[in-house]
N, C-alpha and C positions, 0 to 999 in steps of 0.2 A: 373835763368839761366844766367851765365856770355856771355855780350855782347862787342863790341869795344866801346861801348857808357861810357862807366866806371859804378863806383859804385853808380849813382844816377836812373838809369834806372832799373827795374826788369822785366824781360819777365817770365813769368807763366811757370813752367815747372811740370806740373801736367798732368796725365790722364785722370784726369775727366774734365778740363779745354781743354784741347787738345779735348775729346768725345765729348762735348756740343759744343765746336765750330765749328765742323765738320756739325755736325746736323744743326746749323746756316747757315753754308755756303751756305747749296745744296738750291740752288731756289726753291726748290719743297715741303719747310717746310712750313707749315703755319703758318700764323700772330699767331694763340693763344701757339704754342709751339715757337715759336721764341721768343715772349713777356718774355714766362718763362723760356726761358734758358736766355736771358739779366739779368734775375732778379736773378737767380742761379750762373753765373757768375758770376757778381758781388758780390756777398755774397760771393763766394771763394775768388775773387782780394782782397775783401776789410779782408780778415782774414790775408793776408800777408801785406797790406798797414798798419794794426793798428798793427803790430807785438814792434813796439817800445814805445806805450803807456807807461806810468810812470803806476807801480805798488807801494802800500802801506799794512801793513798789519792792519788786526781786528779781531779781539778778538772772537771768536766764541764758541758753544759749540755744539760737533759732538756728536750721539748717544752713543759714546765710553769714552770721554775726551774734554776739553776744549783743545782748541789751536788757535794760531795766524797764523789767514790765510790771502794769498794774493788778493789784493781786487783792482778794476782802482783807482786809486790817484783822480779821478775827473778831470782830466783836461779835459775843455770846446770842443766840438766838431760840427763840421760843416759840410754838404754835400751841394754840390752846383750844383747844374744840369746845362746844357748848353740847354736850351729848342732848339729844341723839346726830340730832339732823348735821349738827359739825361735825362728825368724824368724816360725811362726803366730802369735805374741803379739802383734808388733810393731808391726801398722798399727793394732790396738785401743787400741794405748798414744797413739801420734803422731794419733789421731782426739783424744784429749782431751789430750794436748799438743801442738799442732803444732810447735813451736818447738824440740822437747827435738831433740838429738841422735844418732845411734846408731852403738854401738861394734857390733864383732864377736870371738866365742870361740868358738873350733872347737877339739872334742877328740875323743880317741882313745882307744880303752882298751886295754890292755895284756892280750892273752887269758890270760897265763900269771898276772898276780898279778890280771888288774882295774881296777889302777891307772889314772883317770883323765892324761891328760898333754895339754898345749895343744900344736897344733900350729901356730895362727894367731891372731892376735891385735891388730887393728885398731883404733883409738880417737884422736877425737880431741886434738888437742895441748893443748888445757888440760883433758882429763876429772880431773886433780887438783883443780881448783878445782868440779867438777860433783857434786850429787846424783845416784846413780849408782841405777840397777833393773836386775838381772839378773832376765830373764826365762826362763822354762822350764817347758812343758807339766807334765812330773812332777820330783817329789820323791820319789825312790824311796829310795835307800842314802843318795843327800846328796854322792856322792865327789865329782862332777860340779860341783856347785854351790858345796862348799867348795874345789875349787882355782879357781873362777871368781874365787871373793873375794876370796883367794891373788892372783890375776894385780893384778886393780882395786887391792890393797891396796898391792901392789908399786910401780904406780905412784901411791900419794901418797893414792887418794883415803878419805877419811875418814867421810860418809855414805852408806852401803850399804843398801839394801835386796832383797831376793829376793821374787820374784811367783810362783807357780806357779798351775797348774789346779788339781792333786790334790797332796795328800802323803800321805805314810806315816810313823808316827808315829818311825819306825828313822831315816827322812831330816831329819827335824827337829830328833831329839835328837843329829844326828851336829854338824850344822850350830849349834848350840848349845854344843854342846863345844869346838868350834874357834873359833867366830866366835860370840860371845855378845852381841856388838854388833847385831848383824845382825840386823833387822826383819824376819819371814815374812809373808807374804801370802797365803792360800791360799784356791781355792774351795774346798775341800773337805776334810776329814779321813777317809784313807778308812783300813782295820783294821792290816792286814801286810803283811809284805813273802814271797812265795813264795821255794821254796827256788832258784827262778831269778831271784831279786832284781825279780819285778816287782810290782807292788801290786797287792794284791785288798781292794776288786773290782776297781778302776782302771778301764782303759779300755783295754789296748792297751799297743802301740809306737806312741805319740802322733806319731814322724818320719812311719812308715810309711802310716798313717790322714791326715796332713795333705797330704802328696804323691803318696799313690795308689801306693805304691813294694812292694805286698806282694800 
């Protein structure tokens, strides 16, 4: 769906993505179907995020005829969860990748300014040479996401993307000013951000809703 954000931003414009988040919204879902619609959504986000993969062909032979079919190129792939609430993405992403990889980032926020800060940060030893997806339920303020970039960019790597559920249009243009490189993915475009930095309508504490923690 075409946005004012330009051509690096993609909002979901599907009905089943539109259906599942709907279901998410209503507070009255519970943790085990909420868990499996993060996980279903993101297996649809991520069929439009990997849409530009490098293809190659190989040499096959169909019950009919031998022919050169289209096949990934191999290029190295990465999922990055932003713990907590990202690990719901994950197994949606590895159903239509199995092969990709997965890093870990866990942060912390700092109550007095806010400030996001990593306190762990796992990845494997050539994620410089890897297409990289930081994943995360919302896109709220962006802090979160633009020092995820931060860490990935420190060490080396240079194709970055960001996948979320929801965003807010405050978390996009934070993530745009910092990181302009940086491809959005999101289901949803949802209004503002409340003066408790969380989006409306949104859906929640996306952690709390996926591990029953509230």
């Amino acid at each position: 769906m075409e946005t004012k954000f330009g051509s690096k931003v993609h909002i979901m414009d599907h009905p089943l993505v539109a259906h599942k988040l709907t279901i998410m919204r209503d507070k009255n879902t519970s943790v085990k179907d909420f868990r499996e619609l993060v996980s279903e959504i993101g297996m649809l986000i991520t069929y439009e995020a990997t849409r530009d993969l490098p293809l190659t062909t190989k040499h096959i032979e169909t019950p009919i005829c031998g022919m050169d079919a289209p096949t990934l190129a191999g290029r190295k792939f990465v999922v990055v969860p932003i713990l907590r609430a990202g690990l719901g993405l994950v197994d949606g992403v590895l159903r239509m990748v199995p092969s990709a990889r997965v890093g870990h980032i866990g942060m912390y926020r700092d109550e007095e300014t806010l400030e996001p800060h990593p306190y762990f940060c796992k990845m494997p030893k050539d994620v410089a040479e890897r297409d990289v997806l930081i994943v995360d339920p919302m896109l709220a303020t962006g802090g979160s996401a633009a020092e995820a970039i931060d860490e990935m960019k420190k060490r080396g790597c240079k194709h970055i993307k960001l996948m979320v559920l929801v965003a807010a249009p405050e978390g996009i243009e934070h993530i745009q000013k910092l990181h302009p490189d940086v491809e959005i993915y999101a289901g949803a475009l949802d209004d503002h951000l409340n003066k408790n930095g969380y989006i409306v309508p949104g859906l929640g504490d996306a952690g709390d809703r996926i591990f029953g923690t509230k």
